[in-house]
C-alpha positions as CSV (number, residue, x, y, z in Angstrom):
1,X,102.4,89.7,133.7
2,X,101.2,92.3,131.1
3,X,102.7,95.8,131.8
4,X,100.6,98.3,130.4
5,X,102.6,102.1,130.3
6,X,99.5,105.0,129.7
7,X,99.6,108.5,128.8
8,X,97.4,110.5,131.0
9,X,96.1,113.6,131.7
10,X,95.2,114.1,134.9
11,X,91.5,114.3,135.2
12,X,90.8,112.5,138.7
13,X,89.9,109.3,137.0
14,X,93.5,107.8,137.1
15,X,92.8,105.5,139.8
16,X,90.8,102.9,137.8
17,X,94.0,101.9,136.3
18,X,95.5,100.7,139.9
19,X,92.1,99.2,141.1
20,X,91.9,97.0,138.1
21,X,95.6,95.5,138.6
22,X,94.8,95.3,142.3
23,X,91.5,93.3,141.6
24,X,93.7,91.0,139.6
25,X,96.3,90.0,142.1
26,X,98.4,92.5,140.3
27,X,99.4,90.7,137.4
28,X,98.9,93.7,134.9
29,X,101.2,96.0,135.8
30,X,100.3,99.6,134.6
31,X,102.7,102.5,134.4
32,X,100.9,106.1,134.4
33,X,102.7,108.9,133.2
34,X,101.5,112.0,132.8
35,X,100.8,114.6,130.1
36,X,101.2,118.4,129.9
37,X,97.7,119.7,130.1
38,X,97.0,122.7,128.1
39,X,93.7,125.1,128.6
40,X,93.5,125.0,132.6
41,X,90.6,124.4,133.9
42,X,88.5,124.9,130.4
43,X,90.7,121.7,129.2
44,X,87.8,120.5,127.4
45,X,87.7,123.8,124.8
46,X,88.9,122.0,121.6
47,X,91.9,124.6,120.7
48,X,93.2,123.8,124.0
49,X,92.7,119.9,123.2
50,X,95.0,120.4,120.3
51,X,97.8,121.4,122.0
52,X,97.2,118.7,124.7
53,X,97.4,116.2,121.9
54,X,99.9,118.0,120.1
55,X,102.1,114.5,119.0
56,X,105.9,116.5,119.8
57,X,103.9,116.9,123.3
58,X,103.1,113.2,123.8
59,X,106.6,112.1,122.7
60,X,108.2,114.0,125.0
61,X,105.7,112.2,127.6
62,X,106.5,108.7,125.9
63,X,109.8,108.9,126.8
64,X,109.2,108.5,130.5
65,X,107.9,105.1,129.8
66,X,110.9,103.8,127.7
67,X,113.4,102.7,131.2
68,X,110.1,100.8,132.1
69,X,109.6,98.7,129.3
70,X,106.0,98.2,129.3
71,X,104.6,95.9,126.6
72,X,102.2,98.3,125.1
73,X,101.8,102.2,125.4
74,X,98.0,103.8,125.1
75,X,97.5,107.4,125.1
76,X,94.5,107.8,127.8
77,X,92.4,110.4,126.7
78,X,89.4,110.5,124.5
79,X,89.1,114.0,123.4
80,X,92.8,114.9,123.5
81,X,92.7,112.0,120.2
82,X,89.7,112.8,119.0
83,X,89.4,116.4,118.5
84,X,91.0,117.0,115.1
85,X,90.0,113.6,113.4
86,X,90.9,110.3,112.5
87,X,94.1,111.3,110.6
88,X,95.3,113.0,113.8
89,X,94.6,110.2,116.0
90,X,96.6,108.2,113.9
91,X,99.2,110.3,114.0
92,X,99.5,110.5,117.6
93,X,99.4,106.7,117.8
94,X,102.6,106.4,115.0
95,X,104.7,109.2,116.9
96,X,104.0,107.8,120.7
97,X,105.6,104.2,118.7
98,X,108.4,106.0,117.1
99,X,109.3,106.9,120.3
100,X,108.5,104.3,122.7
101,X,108.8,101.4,120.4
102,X,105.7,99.8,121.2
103,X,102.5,98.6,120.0
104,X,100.3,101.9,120.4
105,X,96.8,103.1,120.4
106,X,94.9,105.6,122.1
107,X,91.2,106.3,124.1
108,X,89.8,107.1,120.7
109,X,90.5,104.3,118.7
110,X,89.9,101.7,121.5
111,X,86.5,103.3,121.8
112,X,86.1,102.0,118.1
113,X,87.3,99.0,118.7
114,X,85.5,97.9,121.5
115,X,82.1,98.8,119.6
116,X,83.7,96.6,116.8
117,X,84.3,93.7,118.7
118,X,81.1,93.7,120.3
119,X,79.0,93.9,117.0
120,X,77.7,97.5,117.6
121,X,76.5,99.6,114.7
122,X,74.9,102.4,116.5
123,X,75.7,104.1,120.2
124,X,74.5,106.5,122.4
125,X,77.3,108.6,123.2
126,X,77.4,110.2,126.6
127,X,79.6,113.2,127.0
128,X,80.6,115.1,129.6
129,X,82.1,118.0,127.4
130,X,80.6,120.7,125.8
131,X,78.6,120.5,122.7
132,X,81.5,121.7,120.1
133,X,83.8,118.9,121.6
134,X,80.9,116.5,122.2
135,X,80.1,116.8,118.3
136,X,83.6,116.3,117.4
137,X,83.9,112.8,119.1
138,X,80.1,112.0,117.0
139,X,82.5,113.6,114.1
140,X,85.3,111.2,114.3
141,X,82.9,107.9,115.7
142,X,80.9,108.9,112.1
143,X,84.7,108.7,110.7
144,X,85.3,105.4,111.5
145,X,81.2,103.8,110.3
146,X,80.2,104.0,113.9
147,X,76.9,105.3,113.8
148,X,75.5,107.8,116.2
149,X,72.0,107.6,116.9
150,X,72.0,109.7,120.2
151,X,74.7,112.3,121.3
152,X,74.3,114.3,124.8
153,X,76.8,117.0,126.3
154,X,76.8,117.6,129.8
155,X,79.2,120.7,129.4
156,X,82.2,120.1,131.4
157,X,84.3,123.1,131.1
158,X,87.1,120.4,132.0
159,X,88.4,117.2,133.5
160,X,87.9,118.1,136.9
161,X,84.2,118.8,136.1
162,X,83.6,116.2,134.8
163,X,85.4,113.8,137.4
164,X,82.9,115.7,140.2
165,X,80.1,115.1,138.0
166,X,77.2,112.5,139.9
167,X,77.5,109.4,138.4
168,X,73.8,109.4,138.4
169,X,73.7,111.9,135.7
170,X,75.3,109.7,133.3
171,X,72.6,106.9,134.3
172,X,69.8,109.1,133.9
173,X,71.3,110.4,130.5
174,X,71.6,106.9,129.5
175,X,67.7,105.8,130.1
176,X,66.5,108.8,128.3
177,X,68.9,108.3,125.2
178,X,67.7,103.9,125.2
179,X,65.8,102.5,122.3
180,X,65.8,100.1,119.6
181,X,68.5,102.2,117.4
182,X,71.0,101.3,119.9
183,X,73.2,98.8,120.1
184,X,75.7,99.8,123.1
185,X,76.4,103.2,125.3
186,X,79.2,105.0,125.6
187,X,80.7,107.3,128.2
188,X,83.8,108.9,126.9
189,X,86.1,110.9,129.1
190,X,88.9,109.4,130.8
191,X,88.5,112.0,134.2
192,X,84.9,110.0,134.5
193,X,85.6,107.4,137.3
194,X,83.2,105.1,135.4
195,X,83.9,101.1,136.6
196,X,80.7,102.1,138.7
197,X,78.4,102.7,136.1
198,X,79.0,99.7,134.2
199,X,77.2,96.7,135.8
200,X,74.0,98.5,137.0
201,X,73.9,100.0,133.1
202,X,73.7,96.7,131.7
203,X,72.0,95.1,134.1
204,X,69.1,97.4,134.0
205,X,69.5,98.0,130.4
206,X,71.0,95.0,128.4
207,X,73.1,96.7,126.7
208,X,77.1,97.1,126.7
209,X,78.3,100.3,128.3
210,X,81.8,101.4,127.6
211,X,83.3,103.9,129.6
212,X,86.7,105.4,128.6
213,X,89.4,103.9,131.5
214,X,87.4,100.7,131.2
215,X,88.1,100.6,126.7
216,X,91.8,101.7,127.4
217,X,92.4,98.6,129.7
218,X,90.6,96.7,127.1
219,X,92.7,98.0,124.4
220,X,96.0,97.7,126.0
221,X,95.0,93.7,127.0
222,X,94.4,93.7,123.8
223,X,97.7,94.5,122.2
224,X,99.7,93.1,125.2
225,X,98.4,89.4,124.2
226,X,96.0,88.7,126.7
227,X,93.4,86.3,126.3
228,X,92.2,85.9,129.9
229,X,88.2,86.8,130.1
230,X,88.1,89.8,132.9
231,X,84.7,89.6,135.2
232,X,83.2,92.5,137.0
233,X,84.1,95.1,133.9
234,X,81.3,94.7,131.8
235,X,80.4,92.9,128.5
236,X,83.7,94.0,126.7
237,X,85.9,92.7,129.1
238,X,83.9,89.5,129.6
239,X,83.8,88.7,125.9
């Protein structure tokens, strides 16, 4: 069994994380604890996201997870470890360790791994935020030689927004935004209840779509060991 502890904050999305262990007979366990949420419901402005991702802020937050010994800890958000750049993303990931003592990574950086792994050079990025923190995420992507060859914000004052957003907005989003300078799509935002967009995406499209719950999982497999191909999540947890 892989038990997978995540930092969260709560958005509406949360219960991807407990379908995915339930579609696997429950042999990833994952432990959700949650993180203080700065910014109400205008969560998304990035001086709010600072202090969401503030790293004395997720330590504090680790340390519910240490009595449960999970194999791996990821902090589960994307623009909470994104907003002030690489360098603070690391950051974030070496304090949450220091504290939890545990192979470590974060929404962010799974987002770049996941385009890695699948051979992508240039997204489409899909973003439910507004545009300053939608260009930040392009920003730290661009960091990382990700190339950006479409960026759209939806302007989600927050993470309950965005969770009540149609999923169909995000489909339409991602036909208009298709074309031969992309290689894969991706739907950051770990409020976005997202599993469903997925097959349909890349059915219709042939591309990989990563959505932010779904690159988390990924990521946390990923540093937990496991080998095991995962149907029914797309290409990325397929491959």
């Amino acid at each position: 069994m892989a038990k997978l502890g995540f930092i969260y904050p709560i958005g509406g999305g949360e219960y991807e994380y407990y379908q995915f262990a339930e579609s696997l007979g429950y042999r990833v366990k994952p432990y959700l604890v949650f993180a203080w949420h700065a910014g109400g419901d205008e969560n998304h402005d990035p001086d709010a996201l600072k202090e969401t991702g503030a790293v004395d802020r997720l330590a504090v937050s680790a340390r519910g997870l240490v009595p449960l010994d999970p194999d791996v800890v990821l902090w589960a958000c994307t623009s909470g470890s994104f907003i002030a750049g690489r360098a603070w993303a690391e950051a974030q990931v070496k304090g949450v360790g220091a504290v939890t003592g545990k192979p470590t990574s974060s929404t962010s950086i799974a987002f770049v791994n996941a385009t890695r792994h699948l051979g992508a050079k240039r997204v489409a990025v899909l973003a439910s935020y507004p545009e300053r923190t939608s260009k930040a995420f392009g920003s730290f992507l661009q960091e990382h030689g990700v190339g950006v060859s479409h960026l759209q914000w939806m302007d989600a004052p927050g993470g309950r927004d965005a969770y009540l957003m149609p999923l169909e907005r995000f489909m339409k989003a991602a036909r208009e935004a298709d074309g031969p300078d992309v290689d894969a799509f991706l739907v950051p935002d770990t409020a976005i209840a997202g599993f469903p967009l997925i097959g349909p995406l890349e059915r219709e499209l042939g591309k990989p779509v990563l959505t932010a719950n779904q690159v988390t999982i990924w990521e946390a497999l990923r540093l937990a060991g496991w080998r095991e191909k995962v149907a029914g999540y797309g290409k990325l947890l397929a491959a």
